[in-house]
C-alpha positions in Angstrom: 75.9 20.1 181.1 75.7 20.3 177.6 72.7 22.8 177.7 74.6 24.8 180.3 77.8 25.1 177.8 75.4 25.8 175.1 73.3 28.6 177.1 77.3 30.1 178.0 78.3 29.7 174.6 75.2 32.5 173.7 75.2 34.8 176.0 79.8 34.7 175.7 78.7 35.8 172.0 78.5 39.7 170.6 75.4 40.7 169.9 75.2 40.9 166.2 76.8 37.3 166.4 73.4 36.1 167.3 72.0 35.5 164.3 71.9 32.6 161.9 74.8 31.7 160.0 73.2 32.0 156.6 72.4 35.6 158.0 75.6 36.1 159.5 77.2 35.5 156.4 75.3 37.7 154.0 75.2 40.4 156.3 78.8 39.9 156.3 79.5 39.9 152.9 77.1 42.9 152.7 79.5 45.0 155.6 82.7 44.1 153.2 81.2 45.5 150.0 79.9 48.4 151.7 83.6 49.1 153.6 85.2 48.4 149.8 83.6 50.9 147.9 84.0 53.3 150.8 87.8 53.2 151.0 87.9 51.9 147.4 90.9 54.5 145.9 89.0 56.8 143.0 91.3 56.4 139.7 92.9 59.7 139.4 92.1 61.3 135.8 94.5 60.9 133.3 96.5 63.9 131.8 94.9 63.3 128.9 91.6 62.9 130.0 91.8 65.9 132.4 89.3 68.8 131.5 91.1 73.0 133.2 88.9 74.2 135.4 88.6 77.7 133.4 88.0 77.6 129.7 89.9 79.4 127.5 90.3 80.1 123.9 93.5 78.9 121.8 94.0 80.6 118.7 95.0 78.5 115.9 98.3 78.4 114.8 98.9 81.4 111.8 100.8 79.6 109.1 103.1 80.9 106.1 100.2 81.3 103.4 97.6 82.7 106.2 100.1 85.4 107.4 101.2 86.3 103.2 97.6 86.8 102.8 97.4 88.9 105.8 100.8 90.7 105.0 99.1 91.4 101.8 96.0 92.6 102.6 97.3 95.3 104.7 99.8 96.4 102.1 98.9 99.9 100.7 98.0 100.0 97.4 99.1 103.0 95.5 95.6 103.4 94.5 94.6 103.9 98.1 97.6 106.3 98.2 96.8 108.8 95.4 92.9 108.5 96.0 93.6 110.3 99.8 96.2 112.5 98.3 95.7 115.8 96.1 96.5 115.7 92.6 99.8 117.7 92.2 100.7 119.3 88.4 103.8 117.7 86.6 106.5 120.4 86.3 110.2 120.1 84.6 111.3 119.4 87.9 109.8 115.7 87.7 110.8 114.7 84.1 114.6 115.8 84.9 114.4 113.7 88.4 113.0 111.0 86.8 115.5 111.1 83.9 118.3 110.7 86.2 116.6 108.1 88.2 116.5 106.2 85.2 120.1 106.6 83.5 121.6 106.3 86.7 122.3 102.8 86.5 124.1 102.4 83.7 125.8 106.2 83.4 128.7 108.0 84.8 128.1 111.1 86.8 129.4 113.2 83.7 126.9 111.6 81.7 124.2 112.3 83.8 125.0 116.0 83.9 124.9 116.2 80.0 121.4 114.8 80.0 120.2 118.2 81.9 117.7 119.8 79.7 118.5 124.0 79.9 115.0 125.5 81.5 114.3 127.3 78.3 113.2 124.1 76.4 110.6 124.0 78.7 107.0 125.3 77.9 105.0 126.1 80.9 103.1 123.5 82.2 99.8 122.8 82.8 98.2 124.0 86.2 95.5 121.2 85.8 92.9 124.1 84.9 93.3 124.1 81.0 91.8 121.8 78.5 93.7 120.4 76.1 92.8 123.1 73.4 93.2 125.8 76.2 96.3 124.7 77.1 98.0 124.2 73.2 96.3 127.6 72.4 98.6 129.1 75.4 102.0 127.6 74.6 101.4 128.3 70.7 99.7 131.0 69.9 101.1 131.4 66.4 99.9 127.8 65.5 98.0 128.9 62.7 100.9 130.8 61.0 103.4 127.9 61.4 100.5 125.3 59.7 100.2 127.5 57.0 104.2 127.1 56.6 104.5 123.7 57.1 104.9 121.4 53.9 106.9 118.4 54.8 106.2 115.1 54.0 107.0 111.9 56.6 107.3 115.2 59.6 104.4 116.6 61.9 105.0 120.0 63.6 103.9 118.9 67.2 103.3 115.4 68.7 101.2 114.6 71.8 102.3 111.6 73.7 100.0 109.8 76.0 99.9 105.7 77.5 97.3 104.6 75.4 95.2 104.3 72.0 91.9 104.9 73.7 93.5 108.2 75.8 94.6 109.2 72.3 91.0 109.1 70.6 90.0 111.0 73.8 92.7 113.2 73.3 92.1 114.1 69.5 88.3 114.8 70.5 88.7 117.5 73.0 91.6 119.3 70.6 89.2 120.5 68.4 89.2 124.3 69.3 92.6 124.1 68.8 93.5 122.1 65.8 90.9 123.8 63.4 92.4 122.9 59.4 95.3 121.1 61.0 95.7 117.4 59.6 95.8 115.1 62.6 97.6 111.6 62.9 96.6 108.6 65.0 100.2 107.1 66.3 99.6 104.0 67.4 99.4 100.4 67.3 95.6 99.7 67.9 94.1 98.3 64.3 96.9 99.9 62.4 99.7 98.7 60.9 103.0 100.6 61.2 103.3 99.8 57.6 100.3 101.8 56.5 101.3 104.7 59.0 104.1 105.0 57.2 102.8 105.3 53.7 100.1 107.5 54.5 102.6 110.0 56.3 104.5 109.7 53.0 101.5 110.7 51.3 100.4 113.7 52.4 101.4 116.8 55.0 100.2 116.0 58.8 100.7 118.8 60.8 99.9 116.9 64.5 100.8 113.5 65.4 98.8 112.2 68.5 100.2 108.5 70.0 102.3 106.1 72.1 106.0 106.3 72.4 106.0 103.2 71.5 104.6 103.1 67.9 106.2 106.6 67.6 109.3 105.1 68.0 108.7 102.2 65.5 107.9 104.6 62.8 111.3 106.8 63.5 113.3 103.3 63.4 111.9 102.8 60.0 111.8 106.3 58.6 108.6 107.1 58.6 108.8 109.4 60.4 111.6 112.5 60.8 111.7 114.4 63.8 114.2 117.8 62.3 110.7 119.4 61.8 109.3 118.9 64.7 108.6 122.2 67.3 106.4 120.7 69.8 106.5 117.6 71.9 103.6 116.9 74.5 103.3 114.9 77.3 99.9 113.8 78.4 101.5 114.3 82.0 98.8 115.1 84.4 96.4 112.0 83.3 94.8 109.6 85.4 93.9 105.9 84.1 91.1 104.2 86.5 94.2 102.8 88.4 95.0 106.2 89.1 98.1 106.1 87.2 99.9 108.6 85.1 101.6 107.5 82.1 105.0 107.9 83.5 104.1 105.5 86.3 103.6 103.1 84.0 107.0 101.2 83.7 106.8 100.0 80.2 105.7 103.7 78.9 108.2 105.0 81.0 111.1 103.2 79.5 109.4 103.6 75.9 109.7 107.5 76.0 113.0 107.6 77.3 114.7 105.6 74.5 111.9 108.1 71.9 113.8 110.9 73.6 117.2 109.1 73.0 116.5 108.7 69.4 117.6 112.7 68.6 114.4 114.6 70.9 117.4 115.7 74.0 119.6 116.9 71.0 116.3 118.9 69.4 115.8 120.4 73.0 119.5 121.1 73.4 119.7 122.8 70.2 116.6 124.8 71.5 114.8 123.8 67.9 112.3 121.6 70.1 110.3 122.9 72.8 108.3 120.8 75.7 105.0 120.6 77.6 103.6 119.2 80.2 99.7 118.9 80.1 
C-alpha cells in the first residue's frame, strides 16, 4: 500500500516537481530572481539628472559691465567720423555759430545779437590750398609798409593763435617767406615765464606775436601786452592734431579764446580797427 500511495503520489506530481528538493529549491529561487529583475520597475531619471535629447547652446548671461564694454566699443569715435569725412575750410559762418552756441547760456537774446561780428571784419579765409606765408601774403599785402611804421613797445601788429606750443614752433617755421625783418614772438607757456614775456615785450618792438589764447590772455591781464595796436588776429582754424581735432574742438581752447576775444578783440572788430582770418 504504501508503495502504491508513493508511486500515485509521483506520477499526481507536475513535471518539473520531480526533482529533488535541494534542486527544486534552487531552481526555484533561481525562477524568482529571474521574474524580479524582469518586472523589477526601472527608476525613472531625476529632473536633475535628465540629459535633452537635442543639444543646444546657452549663451551666457550679458551682465552690466560686459554690455558698457560692448555699448562702448561700438560707440563712434569722432576720430573715425572725420577720418571718413572730407576736410571742410573754416569760414565766418562757423566762428559766429559757435559764438552764439557758447554765450547762449548765460545771455539774453539782445545780447546775443550784439555779439554779431559785421562781415567786413572778416579777411577771407583760407581754402586749405595756401601755406601759411601764402596765405598772410594774400590778406596783407602791405605788411612790409605797416612794419616799417610800427614802433610800439608791449603791442605786436598781428597775432596767430593756435592750440599748442609745438603747432606754434611749426607755425613760426613755415612763416618765413612771409615774415622776412619782422621781429617774431613765442606766446606761450612751454619753458617760459609770463614774467619774462612781459619784460622782453617791454624791451623792444615785436611786430608778430605767435601763441595760445591762453598765455595771450595772461599777458593782456597783466599789461604786457596792449591790444589798440593790433590789425591782425589769426586763427590757426583749419589744423588737425593726430586726434584729428581742430583747435576749436578742443573745449578748454575754445573757452580760452572766447574770454581773449572778450577782453576788448569784438570791440577792435566792431570798430573795424581789427581785422580776422581764418587759416
Amino acid at each position: 500500500m504504501a508503495d502504491d500511495l508513493g508511486d500515485e503520489w509521483w506520477e499526481n506530481q507536475p513535471a518539473g516537481a520531480a526533482s529533488s528538493p535541494e534542486a527544486s529549491d534552487g531552481e526555484g529561487r533561481g525562477d524568482t530572481e529571474m521574474m524580479q529583475q524582469e518586472t523589477a520597475p526601472v527608476p525613472a531619471l531625476s529632473k536633475k539628472t535628465r540629459q535633452p535629447k537635442e543639444c543646444f547652446l546657452v549663451q551666457p548671461k550679458e551682465t552690466k559691465e560686459n554690455a558698457t564694454k560692448t555699448r562702448k566699443r561700438r560707440k563712434k569715435k569722432i576720430t573715425d567720423v572725420l577720418a571718413k569725412s572730407e576736410p571742410k575750410p573754416g569760414t565766418p559762418e562757423d566762428l559766429q555759430k559757435l559764438m552764439k552756441d557758447y554765450y547762449s547760456s548765460n545771455r539774453s537774446v539782445i545780447e546775443l545779437e550784439e555779439l554779431n561780428l559785421p562781415d567786413s571784419c572778416f579777411l577771407k579765409a583760407n581754402d586749405l590750398t595756401h601755406s601759411l606765408s601764402s596765405y598772410l601774403k594774400e590778406i596783407c599785402p602791405k605788411w612790409v609798409k605797416l612794419r616799417k611804421n610800427h614802433n610800439e613797445k608791449k603791442s605786436v601788429l598781428m597775432l596767430i593763435i593756435c592750440s599748442s606750443a609745438l603747432r606754434a614752433l611749426e607755425l613760426i617755421r613755415s612763416m618765413t617767406a612771409f615774415r622776412g625783418d619782422s621781429k617774431v614772438m613765442k606766446l606761450f607757456a612751454k619753458h617760459i615765464k609770463v614774467q619774462e614775456q612781459v619784460k622782453l615785450l617791454e624791451k623792444r618792438v615785436v611786430h608778430l606775436g605767435v601763441g595760445t589764447p591762453g598765455r595771450i590772455k595772461e599777458l593782456i591781464k597783466q599789461g604786457g601786452l596792449n591790444l589798440n595796436p593790433l590789425k591782425f588776429l589769426v586763427f590757426d582754424w583749419n589744423w588737425r592734431d593726430q586726434k584729428l581735432r581742430r583747435m576749436m574742438d578742443i573745449p578748454e581752447i575754445r573757452k580760452e579764446v572766447f574770454e581773449l576775444l572778450e577782453m576788448g578783440v569784438l570791440s577792435l572788430c566792431k570798430s573795424e580797427s581789427l581785422k580776422l582770418g581764418l587759416f
